[in-house]
C-alpha positions as CSV (number, residue, x, y, z in Angstrom):
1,X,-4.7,-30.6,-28.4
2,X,-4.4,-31.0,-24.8
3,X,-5.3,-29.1,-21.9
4,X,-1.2,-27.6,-21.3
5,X,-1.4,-26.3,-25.0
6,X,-5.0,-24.3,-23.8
7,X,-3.3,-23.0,-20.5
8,X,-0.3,-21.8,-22.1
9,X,-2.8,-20.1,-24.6
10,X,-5.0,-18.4,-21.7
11,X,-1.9,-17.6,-19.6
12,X,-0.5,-15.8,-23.2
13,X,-3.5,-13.8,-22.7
14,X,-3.6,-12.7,-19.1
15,X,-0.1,-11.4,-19.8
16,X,-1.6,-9.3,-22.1
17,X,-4.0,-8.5,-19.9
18,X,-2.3,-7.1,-16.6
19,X,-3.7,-6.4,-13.5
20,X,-7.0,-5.4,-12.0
21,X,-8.8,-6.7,-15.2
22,X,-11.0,-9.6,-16.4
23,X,-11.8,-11.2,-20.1
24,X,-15.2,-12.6,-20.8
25,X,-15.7,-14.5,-23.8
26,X,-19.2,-16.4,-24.7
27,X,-19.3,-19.5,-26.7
28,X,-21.3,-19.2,-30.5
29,X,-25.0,-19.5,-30.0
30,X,-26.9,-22.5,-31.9
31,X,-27.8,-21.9,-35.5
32,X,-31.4,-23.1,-36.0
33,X,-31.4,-25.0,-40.1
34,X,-35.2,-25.6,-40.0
35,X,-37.8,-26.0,-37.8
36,X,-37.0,-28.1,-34.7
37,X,-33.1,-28.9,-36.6
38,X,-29.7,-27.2,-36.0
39,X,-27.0,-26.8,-38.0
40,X,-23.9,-29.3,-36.4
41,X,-22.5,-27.3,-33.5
42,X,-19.1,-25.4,-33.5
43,X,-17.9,-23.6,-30.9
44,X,-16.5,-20.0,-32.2
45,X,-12.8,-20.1,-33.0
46,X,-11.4,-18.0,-30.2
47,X,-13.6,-19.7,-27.4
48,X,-12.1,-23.3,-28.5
49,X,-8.7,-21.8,-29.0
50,X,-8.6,-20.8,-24.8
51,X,-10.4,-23.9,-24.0
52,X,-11.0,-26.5,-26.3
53,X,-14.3,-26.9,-24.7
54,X,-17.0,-27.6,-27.5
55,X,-20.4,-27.3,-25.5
56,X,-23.2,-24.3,-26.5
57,X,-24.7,-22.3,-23.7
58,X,-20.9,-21.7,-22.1
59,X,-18.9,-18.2,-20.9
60,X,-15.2,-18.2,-20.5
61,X,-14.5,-16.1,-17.8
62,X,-10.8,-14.9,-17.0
63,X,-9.7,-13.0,-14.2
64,X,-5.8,-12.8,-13.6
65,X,-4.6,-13.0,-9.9
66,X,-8.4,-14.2,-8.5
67,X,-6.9,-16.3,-5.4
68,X,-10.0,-18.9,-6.1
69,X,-8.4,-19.0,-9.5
70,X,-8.1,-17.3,-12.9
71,X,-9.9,-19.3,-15.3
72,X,-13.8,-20.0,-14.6
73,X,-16.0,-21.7,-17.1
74,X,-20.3,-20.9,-16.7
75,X,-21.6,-24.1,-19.3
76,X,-24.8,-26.4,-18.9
77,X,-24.7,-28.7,-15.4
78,X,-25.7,-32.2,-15.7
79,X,-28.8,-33.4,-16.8
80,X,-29.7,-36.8,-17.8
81,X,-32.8,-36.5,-19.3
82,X,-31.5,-34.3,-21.7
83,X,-28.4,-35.8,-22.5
84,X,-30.4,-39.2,-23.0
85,X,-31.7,-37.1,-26.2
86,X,-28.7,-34.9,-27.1
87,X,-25.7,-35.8,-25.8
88,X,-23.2,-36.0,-22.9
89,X,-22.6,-32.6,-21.3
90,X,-19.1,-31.7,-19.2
91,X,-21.4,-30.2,-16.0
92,X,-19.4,-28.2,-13.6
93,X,-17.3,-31.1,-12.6
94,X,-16.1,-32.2,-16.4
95,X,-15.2,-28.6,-16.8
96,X,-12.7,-28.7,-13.8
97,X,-11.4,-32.2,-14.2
98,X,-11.6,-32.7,-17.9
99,X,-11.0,-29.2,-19.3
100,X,-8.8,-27.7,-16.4
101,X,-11.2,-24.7,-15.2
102,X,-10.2,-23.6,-11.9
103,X,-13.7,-23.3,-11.2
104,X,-16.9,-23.9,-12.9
105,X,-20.5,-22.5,-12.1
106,X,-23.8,-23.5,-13.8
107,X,-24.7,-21.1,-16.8
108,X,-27.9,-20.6,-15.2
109,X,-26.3,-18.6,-12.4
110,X,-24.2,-16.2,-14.8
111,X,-26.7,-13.1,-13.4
112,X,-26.1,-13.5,-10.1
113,X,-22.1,-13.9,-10.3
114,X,-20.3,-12.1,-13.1
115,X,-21.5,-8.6,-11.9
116,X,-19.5,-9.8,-9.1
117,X,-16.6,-10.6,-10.8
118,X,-17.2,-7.8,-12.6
119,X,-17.1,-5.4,-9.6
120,X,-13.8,-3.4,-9.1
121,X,-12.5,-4.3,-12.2
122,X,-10.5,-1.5,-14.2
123,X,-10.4,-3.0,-18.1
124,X,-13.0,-5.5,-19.4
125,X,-11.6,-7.2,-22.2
126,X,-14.9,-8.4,-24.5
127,X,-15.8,-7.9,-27.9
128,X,-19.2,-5.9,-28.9
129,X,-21.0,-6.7,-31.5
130,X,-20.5,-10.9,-32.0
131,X,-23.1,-11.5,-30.3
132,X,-25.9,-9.1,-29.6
133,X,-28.1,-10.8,-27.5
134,X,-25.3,-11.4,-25.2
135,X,-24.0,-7.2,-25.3
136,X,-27.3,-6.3,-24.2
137,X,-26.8,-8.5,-21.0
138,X,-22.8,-7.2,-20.7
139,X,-24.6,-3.7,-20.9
140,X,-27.0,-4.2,-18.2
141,X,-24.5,-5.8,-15.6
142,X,-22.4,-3.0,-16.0
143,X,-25.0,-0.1,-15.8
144,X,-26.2,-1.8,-12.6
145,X,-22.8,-1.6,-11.2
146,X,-22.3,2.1,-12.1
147,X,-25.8,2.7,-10.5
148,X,-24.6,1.0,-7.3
149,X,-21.7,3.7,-7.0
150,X,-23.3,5.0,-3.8
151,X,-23.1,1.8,-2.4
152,X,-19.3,1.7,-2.7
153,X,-19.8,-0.9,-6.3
154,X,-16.9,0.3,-8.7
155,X,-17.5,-0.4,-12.1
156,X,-15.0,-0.8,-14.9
157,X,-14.2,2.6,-16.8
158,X,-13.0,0.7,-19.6
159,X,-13.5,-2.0,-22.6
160,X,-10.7,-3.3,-24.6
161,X,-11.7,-5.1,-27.9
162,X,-10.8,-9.1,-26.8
163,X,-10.4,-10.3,-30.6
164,X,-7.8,-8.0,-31.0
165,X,-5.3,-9.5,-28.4
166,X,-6.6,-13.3,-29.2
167,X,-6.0,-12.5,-33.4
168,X,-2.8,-11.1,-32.4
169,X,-1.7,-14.8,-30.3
170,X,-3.5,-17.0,-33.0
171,X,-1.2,-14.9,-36.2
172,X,1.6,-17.3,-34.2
173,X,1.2,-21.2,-34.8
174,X,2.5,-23.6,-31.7
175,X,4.2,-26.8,-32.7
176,X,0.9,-28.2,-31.9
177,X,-1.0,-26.4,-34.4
178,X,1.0,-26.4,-36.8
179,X,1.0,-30.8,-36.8
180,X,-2.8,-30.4,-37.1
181,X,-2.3,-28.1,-40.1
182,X,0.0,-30.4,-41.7
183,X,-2.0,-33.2,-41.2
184,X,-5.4,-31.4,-42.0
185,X,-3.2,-30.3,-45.3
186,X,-2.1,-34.2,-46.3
187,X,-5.5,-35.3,-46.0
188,X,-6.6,-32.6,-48.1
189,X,-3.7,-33.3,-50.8
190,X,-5.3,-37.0,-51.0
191,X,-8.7,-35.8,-51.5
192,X,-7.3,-33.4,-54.3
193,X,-5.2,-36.9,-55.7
194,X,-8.6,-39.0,-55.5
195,X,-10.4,-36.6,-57.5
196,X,-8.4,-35.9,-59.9
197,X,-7.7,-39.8,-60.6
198,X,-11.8,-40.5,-60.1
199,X,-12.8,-37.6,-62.8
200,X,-14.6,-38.4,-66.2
201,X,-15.9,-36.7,-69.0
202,X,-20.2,-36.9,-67.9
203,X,-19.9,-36.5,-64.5
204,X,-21.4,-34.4,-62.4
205,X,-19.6,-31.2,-60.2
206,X,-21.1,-32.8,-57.2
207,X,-20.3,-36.4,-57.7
208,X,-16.8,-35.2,-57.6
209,X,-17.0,-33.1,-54.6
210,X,-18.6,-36.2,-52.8
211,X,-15.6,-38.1,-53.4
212,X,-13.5,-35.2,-51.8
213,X,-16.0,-35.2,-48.6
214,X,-15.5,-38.8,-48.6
215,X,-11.9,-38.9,-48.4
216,X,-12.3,-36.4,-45.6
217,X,-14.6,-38.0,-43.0
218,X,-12.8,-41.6,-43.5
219,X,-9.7,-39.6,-42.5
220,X,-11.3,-38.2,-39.2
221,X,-11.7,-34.8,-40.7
222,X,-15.6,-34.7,-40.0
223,X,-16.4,-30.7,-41.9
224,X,-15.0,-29.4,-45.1
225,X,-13.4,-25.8,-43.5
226,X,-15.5,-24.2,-45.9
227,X,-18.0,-25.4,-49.2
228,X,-16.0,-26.7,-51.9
229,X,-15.7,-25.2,-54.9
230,X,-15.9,-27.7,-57.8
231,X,-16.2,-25.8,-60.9
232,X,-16.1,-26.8,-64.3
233,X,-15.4,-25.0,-67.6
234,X,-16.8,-21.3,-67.1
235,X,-17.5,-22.3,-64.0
236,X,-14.0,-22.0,-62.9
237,X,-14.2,-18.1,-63.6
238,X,-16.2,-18.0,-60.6
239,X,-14.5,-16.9,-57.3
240,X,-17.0,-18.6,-55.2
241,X,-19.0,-20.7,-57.1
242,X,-20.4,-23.3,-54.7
243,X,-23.8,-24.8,-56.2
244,X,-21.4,-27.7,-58.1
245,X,-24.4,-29.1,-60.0
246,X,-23.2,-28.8,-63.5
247,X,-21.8,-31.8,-65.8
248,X,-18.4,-32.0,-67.2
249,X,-17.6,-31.5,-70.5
250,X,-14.6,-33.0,-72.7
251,X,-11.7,-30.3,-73.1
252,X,-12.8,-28.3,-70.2
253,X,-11.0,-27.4,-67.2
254,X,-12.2,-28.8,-63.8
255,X,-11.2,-25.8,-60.7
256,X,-11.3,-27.6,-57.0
257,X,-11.1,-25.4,-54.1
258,X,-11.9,-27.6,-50.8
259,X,-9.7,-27.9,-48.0
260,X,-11.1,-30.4,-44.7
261,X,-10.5,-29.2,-41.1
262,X,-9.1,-31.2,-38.8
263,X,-9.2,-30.3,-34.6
264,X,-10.8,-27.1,-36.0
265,X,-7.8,-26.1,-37.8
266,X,-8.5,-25.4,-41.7
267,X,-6.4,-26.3,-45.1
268,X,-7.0,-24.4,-48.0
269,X,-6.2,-26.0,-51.6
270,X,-6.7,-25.6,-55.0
271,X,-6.1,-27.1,-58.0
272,X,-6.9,-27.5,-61.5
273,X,-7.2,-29.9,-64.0
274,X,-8.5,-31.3,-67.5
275,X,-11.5,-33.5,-66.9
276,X,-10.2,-35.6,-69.9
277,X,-6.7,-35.5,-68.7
278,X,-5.0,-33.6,-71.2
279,X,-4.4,-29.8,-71.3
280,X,-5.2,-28.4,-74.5
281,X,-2.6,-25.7,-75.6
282,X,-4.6,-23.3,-74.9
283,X,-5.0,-24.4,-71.4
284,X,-1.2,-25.1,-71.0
285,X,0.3,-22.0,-71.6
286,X,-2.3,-20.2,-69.2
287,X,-1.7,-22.9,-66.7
288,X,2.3,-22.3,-67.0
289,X,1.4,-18.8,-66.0
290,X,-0.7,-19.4,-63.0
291,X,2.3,-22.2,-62.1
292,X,5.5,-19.9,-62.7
293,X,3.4,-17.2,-60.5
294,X,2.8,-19.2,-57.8
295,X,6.3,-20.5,-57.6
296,X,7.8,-16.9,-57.7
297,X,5.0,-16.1,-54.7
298,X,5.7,-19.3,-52.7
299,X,10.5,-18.1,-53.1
300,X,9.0,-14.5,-51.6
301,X,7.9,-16.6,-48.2
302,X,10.6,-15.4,-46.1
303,X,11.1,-14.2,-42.3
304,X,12.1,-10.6,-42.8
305,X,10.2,-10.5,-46.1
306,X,7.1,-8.1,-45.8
307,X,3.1,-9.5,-46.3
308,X,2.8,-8.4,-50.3
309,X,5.7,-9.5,-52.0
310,X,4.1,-12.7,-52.6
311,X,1.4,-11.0,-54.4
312,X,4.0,-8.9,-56.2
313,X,5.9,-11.3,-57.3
314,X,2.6,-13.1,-59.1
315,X,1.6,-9.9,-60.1
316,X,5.1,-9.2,-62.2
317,X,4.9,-12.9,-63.8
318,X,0.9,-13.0,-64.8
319,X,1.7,-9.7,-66.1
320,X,4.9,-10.5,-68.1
321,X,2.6,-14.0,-69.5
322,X,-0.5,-12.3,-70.5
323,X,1.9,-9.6,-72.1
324,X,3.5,-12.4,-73.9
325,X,0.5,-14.1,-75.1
326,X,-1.2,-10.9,-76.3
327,X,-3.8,-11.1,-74.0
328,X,-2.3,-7.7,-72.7
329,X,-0.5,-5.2,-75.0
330,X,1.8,-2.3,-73.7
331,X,4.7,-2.4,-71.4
332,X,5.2,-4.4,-68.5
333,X,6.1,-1.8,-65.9
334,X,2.8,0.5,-67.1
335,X,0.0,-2.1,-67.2
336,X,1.6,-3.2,-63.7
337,X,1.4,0.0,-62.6
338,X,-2.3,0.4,-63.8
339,X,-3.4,-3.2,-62.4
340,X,-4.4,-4.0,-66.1
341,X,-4.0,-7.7,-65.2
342,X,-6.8,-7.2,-62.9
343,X,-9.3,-7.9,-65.9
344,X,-7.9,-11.4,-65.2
345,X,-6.4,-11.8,-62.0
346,X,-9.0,-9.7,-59.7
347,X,-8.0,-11.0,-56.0
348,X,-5.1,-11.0,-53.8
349,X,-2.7,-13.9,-53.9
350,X,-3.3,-15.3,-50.3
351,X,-4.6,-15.0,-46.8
352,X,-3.8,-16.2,-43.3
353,X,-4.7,-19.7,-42.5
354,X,-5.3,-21.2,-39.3
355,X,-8.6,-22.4,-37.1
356,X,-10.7,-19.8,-39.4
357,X,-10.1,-20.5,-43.2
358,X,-9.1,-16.3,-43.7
359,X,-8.2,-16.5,-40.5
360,X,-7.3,-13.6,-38.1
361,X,-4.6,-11.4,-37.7
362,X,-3.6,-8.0,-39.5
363,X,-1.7,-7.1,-43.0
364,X,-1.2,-3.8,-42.0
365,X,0.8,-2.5,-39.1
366,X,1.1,1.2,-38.8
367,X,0.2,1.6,-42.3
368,X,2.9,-0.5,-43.9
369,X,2.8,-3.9,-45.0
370,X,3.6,-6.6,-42.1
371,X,6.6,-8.5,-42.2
372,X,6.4,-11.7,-42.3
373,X,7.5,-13.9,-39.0
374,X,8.2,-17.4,-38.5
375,X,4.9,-19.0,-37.5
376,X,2.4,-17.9,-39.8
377,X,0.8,-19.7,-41.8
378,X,-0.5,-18.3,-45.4
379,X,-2.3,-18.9,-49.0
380,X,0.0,-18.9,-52.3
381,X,-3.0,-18.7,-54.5
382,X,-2.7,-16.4,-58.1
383,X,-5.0,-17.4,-60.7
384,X,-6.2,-16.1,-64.3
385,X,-9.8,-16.3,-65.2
386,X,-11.4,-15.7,-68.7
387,X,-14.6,-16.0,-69.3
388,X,-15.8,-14.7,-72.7
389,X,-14.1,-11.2,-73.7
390,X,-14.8,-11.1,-77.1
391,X,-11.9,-9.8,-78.1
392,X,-9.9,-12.6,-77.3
393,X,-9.6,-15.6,-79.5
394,X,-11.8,-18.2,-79.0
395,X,-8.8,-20.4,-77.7
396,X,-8.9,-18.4,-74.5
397,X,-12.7,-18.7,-73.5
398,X,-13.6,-19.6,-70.4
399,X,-10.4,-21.2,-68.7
400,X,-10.4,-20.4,-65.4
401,X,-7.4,-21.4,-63.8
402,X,-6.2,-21.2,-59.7
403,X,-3.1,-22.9,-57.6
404,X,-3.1,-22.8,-54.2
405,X,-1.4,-23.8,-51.5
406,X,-0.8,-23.8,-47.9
407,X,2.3,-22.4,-46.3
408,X,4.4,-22.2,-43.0
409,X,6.9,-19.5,-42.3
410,X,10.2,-20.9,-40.5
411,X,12.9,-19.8,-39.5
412,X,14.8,-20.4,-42.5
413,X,12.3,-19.8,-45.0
414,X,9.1,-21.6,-45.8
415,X,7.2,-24.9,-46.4
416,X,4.4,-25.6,-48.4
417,X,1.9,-27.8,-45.8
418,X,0.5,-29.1,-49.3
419,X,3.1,-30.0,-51.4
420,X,1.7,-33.2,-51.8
421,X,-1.1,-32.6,-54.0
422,X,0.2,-32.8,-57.5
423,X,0.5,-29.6,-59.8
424,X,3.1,-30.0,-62.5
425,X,1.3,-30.2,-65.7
426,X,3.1,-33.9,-66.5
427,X,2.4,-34.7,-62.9
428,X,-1.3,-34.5,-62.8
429,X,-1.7,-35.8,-66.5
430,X,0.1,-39.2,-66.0
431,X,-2.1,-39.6,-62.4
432,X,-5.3,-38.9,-64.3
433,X,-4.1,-41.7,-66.7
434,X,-3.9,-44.1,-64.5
435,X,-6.1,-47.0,-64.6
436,X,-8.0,-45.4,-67.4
């Protein structure tokens, strides 16, 4: 990203904002892992999103019509002797020249200035409650100003919740967000491809997921967006299993959720496979299920179209299949309307996508569903999971089964970010042959 796709960002936002008003926004404190180690640093996603500036210990300070400027940025100044042990820092020079702050001030001096800046404001716009530490300091400055009434000080008489507006903006991706996504989503699909052709019967979960990580950092996508998921046989029928330390078996099913994020922006796929390379029957016709309901999910991503008829549409199909199969019994329109699939497709169908991996942004406006708008960017992602119901046939045990994919609304109608990782049944079954 460069710094014209942040301005346009922060000047989306002060005309949101109006007059008289002022945004603060502090960066995500350090996350200590042990001891004297912290976890690698990542700036929160709304306080890279107005600035792309990556440094701990920094406040994003935005005041529309301020003559000295409207955008001020409090990080660390320069200090050699600590960079020498952890790294370059911006200073208040970097910030202006390299990240386009109209003016910078050392963090150290944050006290002394923003109740200034603060002072004759109308609206704050800040978000309680991310960051407690840093509300009890918001508190004070604003108490003192309301105690210096008699001195002529005017304090603000009102905070607005900042996440709001930002979610609102980042629901919307720019042309430069949505390349990273795409390319975030390719390099993803590959991963997906190399696992599937690397796979064998003995493995291990987490020799697998290595070889996704691998194919991530080699691509310059340095941080899964979230922990893989690398689940085999029942294993799949967890959600969110992440401990990956279990070895393959023949005839089971192997479940991969693990998308890499690239420039902070996230993809989000999954796919499943036979660790041998052959579906059993069994596993087939559940898997055509699964496949037939994402399809009918991913035709529903339309402009105009409203936020759950994806999941509708996967609903009506895993019902119909299980009916079919006799894993359900009664009639269609009944167990739909008493969510009896839900013994075996318990989630939603997708989410938002974008810098967070459920990203921002609401499903509900005014109490009905949101319509759908070209720009967003959501999961496709139905699934059916049986782990051991003893009423069901043996056949059926433990096949956990989930497709997912990324996808872009346009103007005209969708596309999938990542249709390159393979998913018809034939498709995956003659890569996992290869060189075998």
């Amino acid at each position: 990203m460069n710094n014209k796709e942040f301005s346009k960002r922060r000047q989306n936002l002060i005309d949101i904002m109006g007059n008289n008003t002022i945004a603060v926004l502090p960066s995500a404190p350090i996350a200590n892992r042990n001891r004297d180690v912290d976890y690698i640093y990542r700036a929160g996603s709304n306080f890279h999103y107005l600035s792309g500036f990556d440094e701990p210990e920094s406040i994003i300070v935005i005041v529309p019509g301020r003559p000295h400027g409207e955008y001020l940025l409090f990080c660390r100044e320069r200090d050699l002797s600590k960079e020498i042990w952890d790294g370059y820092r911006a200073g208040q020079e970097g910030a202006i020249k390299q990240y386009s702050a109209n003016d910078s001030y050392p963090i150290s001096d944050l006290d002394d200035i923003l109740p200034g800046l603060l002072e004759g404001k109308e609206k704050v716009f800040y978000t309680m409650g991310n960051i407690p530490s840093f509300d009890q300091r918001m508190v004070g400055w604003l108490n003192h100003l309301r105690n210096a009434s008699r001195q002529g000080m005017h304090s603000p008489t009102e905070i607005i919740e900042l996440d709001h507006s930002l979610n609102e903006l980042r629901l919307f991706k720019s042309s430069a967000e949505i390349k990273a996504m795409r390319y975030a989503a390719e390099i993803s699909a590959q991963a997906h491809i190399r696992a599937m052709k690397s796979t064998q019967v003995g493995q291990w979960e987490y020799q697998v997921e290595a070889e996704i990580i691998h194919e991530f950092i080699k691509n310059d996508c340095r941080s899964p967006a979230y922990p893989s998921i690398v689940g085999g046989g029942e294993n799949g029928c967890i959600l969110h299993y992440i401990e990956n330390n279990h070895k393959l078996k023949n005839n089971d099913l192997l479940l991969i959720d693990a998308g890499a994020e690239y420039q902070y922006y996230a993809a989000d796929i999954t796919r499943t496979f036979p660790v041998n390379g052959k579906f059993t029957p069994s596993q087939k016709a559940i898997y055509t299920i699964v496949l037939d309901a994402q399809k009918a999910a991913i035709a529903e991503v339309q402009p105009g179209n409203h936020w759950n008829q994806p999941h509708e549409a996967a609903v009506r199909v895993i019902t119909e299949g299980l009916l079919e199969l006799g894993l359900l019994k009664g009639k269609l329109d009944t167990l739909i309307e008493k969510e009896a699939y839900r013994e075996f497709y318990m989630h939603r169908t997708g989410h938002w996508l974008g810098m967070d991996v459920h990203d921002v942004g609401d499903y509900k406006v005014g109490g009905e569903w949101r319509v759908l708008e070209p720009g967003m960017v959501l999961t496709v992602e139905p699934g059916i999971y049986i782990r051991d119901p003893k009423s069901l046939a043996k056949k059926w045990h433990f096949i956990g089964i989930r497709i997912e994919d990324d996808v872009l609304v346009t103007k005209t109608g969708h596309d999938v970010l990542s249709k390159n990782a393979p998913k018809e049944i034939d498709e995956i079954e003659a890569l996992m042959a290869e060189d075998k």
